[in-house]
N, C-alpha and C positions, 0 to 999 in steps of 0.2 A: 754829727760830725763825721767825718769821710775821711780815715785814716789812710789807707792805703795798706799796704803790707809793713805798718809798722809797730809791732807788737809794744814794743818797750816804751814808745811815746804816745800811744792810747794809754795805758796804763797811767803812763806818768798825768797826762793831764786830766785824767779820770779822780787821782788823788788829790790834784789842784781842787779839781769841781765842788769832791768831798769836802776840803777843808776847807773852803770859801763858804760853804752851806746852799741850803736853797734847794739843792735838786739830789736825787741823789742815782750816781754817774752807773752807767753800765755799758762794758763793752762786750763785744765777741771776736772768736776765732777759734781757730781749729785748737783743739788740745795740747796736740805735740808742741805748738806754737807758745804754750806757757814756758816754754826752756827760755823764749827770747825777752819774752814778759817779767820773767822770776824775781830781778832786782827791784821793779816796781811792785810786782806782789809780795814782796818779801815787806817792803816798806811800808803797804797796807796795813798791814798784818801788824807790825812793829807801830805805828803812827796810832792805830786802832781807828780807821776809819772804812765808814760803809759802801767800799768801792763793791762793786757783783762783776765777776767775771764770767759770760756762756761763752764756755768751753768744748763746742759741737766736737763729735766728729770722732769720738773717744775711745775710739778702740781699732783692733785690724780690720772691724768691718767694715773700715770707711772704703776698703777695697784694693782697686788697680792704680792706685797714687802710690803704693807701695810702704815700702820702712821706713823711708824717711819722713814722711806724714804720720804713722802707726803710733800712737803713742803706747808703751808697755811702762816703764819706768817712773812715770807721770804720777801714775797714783798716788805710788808712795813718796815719792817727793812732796808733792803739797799734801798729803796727810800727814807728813814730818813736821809739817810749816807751823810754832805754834800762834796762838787767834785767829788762824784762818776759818773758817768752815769749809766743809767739801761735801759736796752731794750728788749723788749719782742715782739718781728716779731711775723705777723700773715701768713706769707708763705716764699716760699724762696726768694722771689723780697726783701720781709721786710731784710732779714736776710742779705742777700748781701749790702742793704745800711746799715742796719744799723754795718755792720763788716767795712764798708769805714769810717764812724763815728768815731767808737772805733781807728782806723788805724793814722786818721787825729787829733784827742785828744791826744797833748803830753804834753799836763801839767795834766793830769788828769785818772785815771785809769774809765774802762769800765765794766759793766756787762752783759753778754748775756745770756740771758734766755731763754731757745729753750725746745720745745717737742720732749719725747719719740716717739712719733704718726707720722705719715706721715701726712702735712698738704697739704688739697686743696690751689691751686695758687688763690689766689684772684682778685691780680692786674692784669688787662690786658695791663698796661704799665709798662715802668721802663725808661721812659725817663726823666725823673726827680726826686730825690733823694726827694719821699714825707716826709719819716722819720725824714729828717734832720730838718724840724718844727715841731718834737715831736707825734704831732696828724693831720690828713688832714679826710677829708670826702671821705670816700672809697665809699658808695654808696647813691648818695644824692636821698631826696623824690621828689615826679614828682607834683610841686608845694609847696607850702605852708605847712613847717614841721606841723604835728600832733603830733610828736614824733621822739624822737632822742635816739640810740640805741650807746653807748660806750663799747668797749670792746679790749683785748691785747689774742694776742696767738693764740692759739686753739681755744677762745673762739671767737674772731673773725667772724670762716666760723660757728658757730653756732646762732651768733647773724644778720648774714646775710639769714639766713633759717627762722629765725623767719619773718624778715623783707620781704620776700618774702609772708610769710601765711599771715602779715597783709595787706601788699599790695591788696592780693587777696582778703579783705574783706573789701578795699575801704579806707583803711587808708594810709595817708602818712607818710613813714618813712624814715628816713637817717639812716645810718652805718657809726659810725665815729672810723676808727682806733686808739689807742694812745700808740704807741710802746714806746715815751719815756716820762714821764712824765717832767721831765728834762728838755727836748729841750723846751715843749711846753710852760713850766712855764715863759721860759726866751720871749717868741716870744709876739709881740706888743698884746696889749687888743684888738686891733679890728679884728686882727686873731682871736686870743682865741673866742672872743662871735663868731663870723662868723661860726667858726667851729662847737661848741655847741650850736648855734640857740638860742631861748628862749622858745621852748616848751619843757614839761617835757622830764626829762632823764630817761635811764635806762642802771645801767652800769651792763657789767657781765664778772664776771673773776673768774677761779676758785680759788681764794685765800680771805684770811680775809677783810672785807668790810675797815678796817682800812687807812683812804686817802682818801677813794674816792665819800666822799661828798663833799671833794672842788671842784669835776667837777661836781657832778647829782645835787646839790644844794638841797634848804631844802625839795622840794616837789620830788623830784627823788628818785627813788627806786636799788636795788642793788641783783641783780642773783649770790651766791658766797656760801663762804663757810662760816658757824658757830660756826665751831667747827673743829675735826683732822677728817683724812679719815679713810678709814676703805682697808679690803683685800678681793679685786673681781677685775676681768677685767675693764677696764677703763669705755666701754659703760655702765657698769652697775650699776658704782659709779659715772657717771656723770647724770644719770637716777635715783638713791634714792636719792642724795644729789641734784636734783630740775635744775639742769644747762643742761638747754634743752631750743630746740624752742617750746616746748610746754608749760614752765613753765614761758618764756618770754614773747607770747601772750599774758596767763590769767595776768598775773602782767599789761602787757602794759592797755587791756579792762577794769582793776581796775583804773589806773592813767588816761585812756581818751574815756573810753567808748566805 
């Protein structure tokens, strides 16, 4: 079906589709575009039916469309939303489990959060569905964590760039993915510490810091956004607004020296 630019009435007859049976409904659109969607996602969410939302386009990398496309805010809004799910892959392995996820969720509607950007493949397997526990340690340190580096999306293959420059200067670091916050919230306390260790965190995601000191805790720091984006190419608004491996470094050398 061929919406047009009408967020709130995909949505709506998406949950018709759901609760009729038989098929079960997916739509898209850009991100930010969940604000216009939100009463029918809300009602997902509420009804407990398997609607899937792709949600492209999910950060300021989408570029020179500017702030008002940008979504920052987004995040935490629908990770507010309770029943929802939310998932934000950081390559196409993520994105595969985590659309089996959404697939296998039939009391419950899905959100997929995907880049404009072509992403580097991270995982060098897929023989186990990591996503399905929320968050897993995509690249553990070579001994005894010094620091533990948290990130979703795009930000991901950039918080794994950093982890390589500290590597090089003798520091140990993990890369821990957390595609769903969702998943991970529900999995046993002794996953959760396992995965986030006990040395300081640093998460980074291009979106609002809002959420994400229940994972870096009080002494953890956060690579994100402050404020709305602005209108330039993606490298160059991920380069003024500080979401870089170089801007992960200097924060990591401030929290461990």
């Amino acid at each position: 079906m061929r919406y047009g630019v009408r967020e709130f009435g995909m949505s709506t007859a998406m949950n018709g589709v759901a609760l009729h049976g038989g098929f079960i409904p997916y739509g898209g659109t850009f991100f930010v575009f969940s604000d216009y969607a939100r009463g029918a996602m809300r009602l997902s969410a509420l009804m407990g039916v398997r609607a899937i939302y792709v949600l492209t386009h999910d950060s300021i990398g989408l570029g020179e469309d500017g702030p008002t496309h940008q979504p920052v805010e987004h995040f935490a809004m629908l990770r507010a939303t309770p029943n929802l799910q939310v998932f934000r892959p950081c390559d196409a392995v993520e994105t595969a489990e985590c659309w089996e996820l959404a697939l296998a969720a039939k009391d419950k509607p899905s959100a997929l959060l995907l880049s404009r950007q072509n992403l580097p493949t991270l995982r060098t397997s897929a023989e186990v569905n990591e996503s399905a526990r929320g968050a897993y340690v995509l690249s553990e340190a070579d001994g005894r964590r010094d620091l533990t580096l948290l990130a979703t999306g795009l930000e991901a293959a950039v918080a794994m760039e950093a982890a390589k420059r500290l590597r090089a200067e003798g520091k140990r670091v993990a890369v821990v993915s957390m595609p769903s916050w969702d998943l991970f919230e529900s999995q046993p306390a002794e996953h959760r510490a396992e995965v986030l260790g006990s040395a300081p965190r640093i998460a980074v995601e291009a979106g609002a810091r809002f959420g994400w000191n229940r994972w870096i805790g009080e002494g953890g720091a956060f690579i994100g956004m402050n404020g709305f984006g602005a209108s330039a190419p993606a490298s160059d608004l991920y380069k003024h607004f500080g979401i870089t491996s170089e801007a992960i470094v200097a924060k990591a050398m401030e929290l461990i020296g």
